[in-house]
C-alpha positions in Angstrom: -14.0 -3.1 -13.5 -11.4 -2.3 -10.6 -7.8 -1.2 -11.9 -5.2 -3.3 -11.4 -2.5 -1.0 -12.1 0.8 -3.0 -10.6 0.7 -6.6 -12.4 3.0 -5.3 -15.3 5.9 -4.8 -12.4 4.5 -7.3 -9.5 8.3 -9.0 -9.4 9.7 -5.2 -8.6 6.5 -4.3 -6.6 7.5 -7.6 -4.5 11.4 -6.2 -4.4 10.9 -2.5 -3.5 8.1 -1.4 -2.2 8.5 0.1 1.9 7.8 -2.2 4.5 5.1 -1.3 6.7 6.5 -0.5 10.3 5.9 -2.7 13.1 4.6 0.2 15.3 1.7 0.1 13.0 1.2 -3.6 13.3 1.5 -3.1 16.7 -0.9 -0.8 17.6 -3.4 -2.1 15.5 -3.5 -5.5 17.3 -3.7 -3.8 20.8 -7.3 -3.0 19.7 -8.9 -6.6 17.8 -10.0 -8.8 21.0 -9.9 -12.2 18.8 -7.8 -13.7 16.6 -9.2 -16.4 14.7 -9.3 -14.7 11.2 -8.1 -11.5 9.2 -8.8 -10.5 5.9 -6.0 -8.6 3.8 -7.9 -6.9 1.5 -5.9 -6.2 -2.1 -2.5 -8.2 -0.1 -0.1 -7.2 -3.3 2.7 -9.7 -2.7 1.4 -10.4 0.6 3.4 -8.2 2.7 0.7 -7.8 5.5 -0.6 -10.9 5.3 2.6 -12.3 6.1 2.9 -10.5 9.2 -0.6 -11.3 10.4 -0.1 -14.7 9.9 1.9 -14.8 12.7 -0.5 -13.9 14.9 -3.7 -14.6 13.4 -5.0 -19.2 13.2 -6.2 -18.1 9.4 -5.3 -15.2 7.5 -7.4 -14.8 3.8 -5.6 -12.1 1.0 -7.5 -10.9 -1.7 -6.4 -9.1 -5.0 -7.6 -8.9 -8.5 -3.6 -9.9 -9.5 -2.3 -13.0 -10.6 1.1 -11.9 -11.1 1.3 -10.2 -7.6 0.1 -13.1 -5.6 2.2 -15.4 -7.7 5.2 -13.2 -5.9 3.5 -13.0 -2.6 5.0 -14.8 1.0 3.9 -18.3 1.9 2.3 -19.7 4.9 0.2 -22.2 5.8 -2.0 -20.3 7.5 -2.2 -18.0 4.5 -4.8 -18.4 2.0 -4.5 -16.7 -1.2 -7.5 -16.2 -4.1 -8.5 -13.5 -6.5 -11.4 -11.1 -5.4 -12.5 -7.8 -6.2 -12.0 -5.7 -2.7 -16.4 -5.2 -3.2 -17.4 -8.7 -3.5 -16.0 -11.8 -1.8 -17.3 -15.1 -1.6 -16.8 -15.0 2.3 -19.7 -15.9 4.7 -20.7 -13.4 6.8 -19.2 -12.6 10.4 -16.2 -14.6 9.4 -13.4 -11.8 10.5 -11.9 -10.7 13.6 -9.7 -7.9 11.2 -9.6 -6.7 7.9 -6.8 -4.3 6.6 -5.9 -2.2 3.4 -2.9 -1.2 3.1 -1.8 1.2 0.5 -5.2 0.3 -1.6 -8.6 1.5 -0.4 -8.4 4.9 -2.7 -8.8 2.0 -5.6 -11.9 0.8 -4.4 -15.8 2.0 -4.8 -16.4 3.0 -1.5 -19.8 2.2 -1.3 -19.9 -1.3 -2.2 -17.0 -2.0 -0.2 -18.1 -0.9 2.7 -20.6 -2.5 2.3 -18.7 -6.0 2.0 -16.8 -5.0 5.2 -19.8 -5.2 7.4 -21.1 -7.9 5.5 -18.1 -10.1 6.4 -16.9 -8.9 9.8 -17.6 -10.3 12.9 -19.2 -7.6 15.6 -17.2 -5.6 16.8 -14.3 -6.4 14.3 -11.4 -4.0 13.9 -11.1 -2.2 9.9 -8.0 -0.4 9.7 -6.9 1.3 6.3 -3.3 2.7 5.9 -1.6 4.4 3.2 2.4 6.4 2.8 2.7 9.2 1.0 5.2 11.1 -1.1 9.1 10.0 -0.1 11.4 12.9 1.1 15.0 13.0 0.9 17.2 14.3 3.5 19.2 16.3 0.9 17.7 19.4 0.1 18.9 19.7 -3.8 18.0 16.0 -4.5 14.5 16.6 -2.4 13.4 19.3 -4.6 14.3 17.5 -7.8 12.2 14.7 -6.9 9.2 17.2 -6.1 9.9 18.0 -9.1 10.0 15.0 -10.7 7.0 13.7 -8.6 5.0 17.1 -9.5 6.2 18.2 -12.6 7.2 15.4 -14.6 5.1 12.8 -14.2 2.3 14.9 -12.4 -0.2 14.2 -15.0 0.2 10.4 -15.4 -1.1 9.9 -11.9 -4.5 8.4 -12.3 -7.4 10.4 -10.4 -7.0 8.2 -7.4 -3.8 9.4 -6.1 -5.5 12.5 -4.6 -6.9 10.5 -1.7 -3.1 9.7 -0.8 -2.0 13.0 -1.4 -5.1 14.1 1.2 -3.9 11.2 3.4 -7.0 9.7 3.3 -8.9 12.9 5.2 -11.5 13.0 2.4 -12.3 9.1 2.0 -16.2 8.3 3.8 -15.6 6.1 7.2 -18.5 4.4 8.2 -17.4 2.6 11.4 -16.5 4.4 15.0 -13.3 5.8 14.5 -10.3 4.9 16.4 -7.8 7.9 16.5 -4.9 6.6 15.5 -1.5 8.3 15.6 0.6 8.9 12.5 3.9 6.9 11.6 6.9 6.8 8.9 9.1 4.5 7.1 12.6 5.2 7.2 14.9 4.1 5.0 18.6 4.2 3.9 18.9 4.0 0.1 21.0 3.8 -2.4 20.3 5.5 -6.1 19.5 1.6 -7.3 17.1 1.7 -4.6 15.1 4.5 -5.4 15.4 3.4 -9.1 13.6 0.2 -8.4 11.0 1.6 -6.1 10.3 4.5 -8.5 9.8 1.8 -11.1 6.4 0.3 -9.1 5.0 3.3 -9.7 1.6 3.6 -11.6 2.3 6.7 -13.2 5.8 5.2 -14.5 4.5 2.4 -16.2 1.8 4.8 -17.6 4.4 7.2 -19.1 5.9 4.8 -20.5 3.5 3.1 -22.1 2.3 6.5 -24.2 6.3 7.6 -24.6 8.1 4.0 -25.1 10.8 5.6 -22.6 11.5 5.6 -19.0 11.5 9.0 -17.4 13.3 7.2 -13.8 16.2 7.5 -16.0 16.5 10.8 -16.5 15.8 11.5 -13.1 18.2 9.2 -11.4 20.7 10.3 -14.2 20.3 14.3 -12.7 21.0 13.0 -8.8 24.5 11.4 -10.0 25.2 15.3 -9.5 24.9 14.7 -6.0 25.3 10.9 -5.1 27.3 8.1 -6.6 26.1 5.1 -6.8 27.7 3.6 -3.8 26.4 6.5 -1.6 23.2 6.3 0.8 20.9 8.4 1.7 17.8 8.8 3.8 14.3 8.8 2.9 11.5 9.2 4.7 8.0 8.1 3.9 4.8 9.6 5.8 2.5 6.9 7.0 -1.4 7.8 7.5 -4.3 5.7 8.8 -8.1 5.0 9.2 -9.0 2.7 11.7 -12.8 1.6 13.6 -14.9 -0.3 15.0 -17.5 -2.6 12.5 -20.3 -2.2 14.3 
């Protein structure tokens, strides 16, 4: 069975996770050729299929969430249902794009690559992306949230998170690549801010469910050092992607 790891927190998922950047929208749209219909492959609240459907006549999001689409954007053209990323009840040749974003190092590889050529049209664009570990622009806070990140709650991270940490270098790719360059997400935060996005985290939830305590607290609690809670500061959050050609 796949893991669905982020229904427990969907409504914060929906609140504070990164928004992709536009320069990755962009350049991935310079390369499909038609735009009748994209598949957003485990949408979470919908955050990509929102932005496709503004380009795209039909856009179809998958997950195996309830709770996540139940907080995801509406559109007409949008057309939510619950799938496994490895089977669908789409017909074949039926998309001109299909994105993952921040969710193919869930899936069985195999069988889901397998579904991607099954349902994409020839010569349809796949594009995976992921982010990876937030840095802060103050060097005292930084290293306590490597520390945190690392040290703290290093072990709670399920197996998976090492194909983010590799930024996806080590996941198969069967379609001709598409080099793609890399991007970021830049943010100014405020401590509530990284408290609620810290929150989505698998490895949170996880930790607390064997401890019955929150170790975000702790860790926000040590940065009130350095920050009130009216201050911001800058993150920055690596962007990484896998993109081809379904042949």
């Amino acid at each position: 069975m796949p893991k669905d790891n982020f229904s427990t927190q969907a409504a914060l998922y929906a609140k504070f996770r990164p928004k992709y950047p536009a320069e990755l929208y962009d350049f991935v749209l310079t390369k499909v050729k038609n735009f009748e219909a994209a598949w957003d492959c485990a949408t979470g609240n919908g955050q990509v299929a929102s932005h496709l459907s503004t380009i795209f006549q039909k856009v179809f999001a998958t997950d195996i969430s309830q709770k996540q689409l139940d907080n995801a954007h509406q559109a007409d053209n949008i057309h939510y249902s619950i799938a496994q990323a490895e089977k669908t009840e789409f017909p074949a040749n039926t998309f001109d794009l299909i994105t993952v974003g921040q969710a193919i190092h869930w899936f069985d590889f195999e069988r889901f690559f397998q579904e991607v050529h099954r349902v994409a049209k020839p010569e349809a664009i796949f594009a995976a992306w992921g982010y990876g570990t937030l840095t802060i622009d103050n060097e005292k806070a930084n290293a306590l949230f490597q520390d945190f990140y690392q040290e703290q709650i290093g072990e709670y991270w399920d197996a998976e998170r090492r194909f983010i940490d590799e930024e996806y270098r080590s996941i198969p790719f069967p379609f001709e690549m598409i080099e793609s360059p890399k991007f970021a997400m830049n943010y100014q935060w405020t401590l509530a801010e990284l408290e609620g996005y810290l929150n989505t985290w698998s490895s949170v939830q996880k930790y607390i469910k064997i401890h019955h305590e929150n170790p975000v607290d702790g860790f926000i609690e040590s940065l009130k050092a350095i920050y009130k809670s009216s201050d911001i500061f800058k993150v920055n959050f690596p962007v990484f992607m896998k993109m081809g050609i379904v042949k």
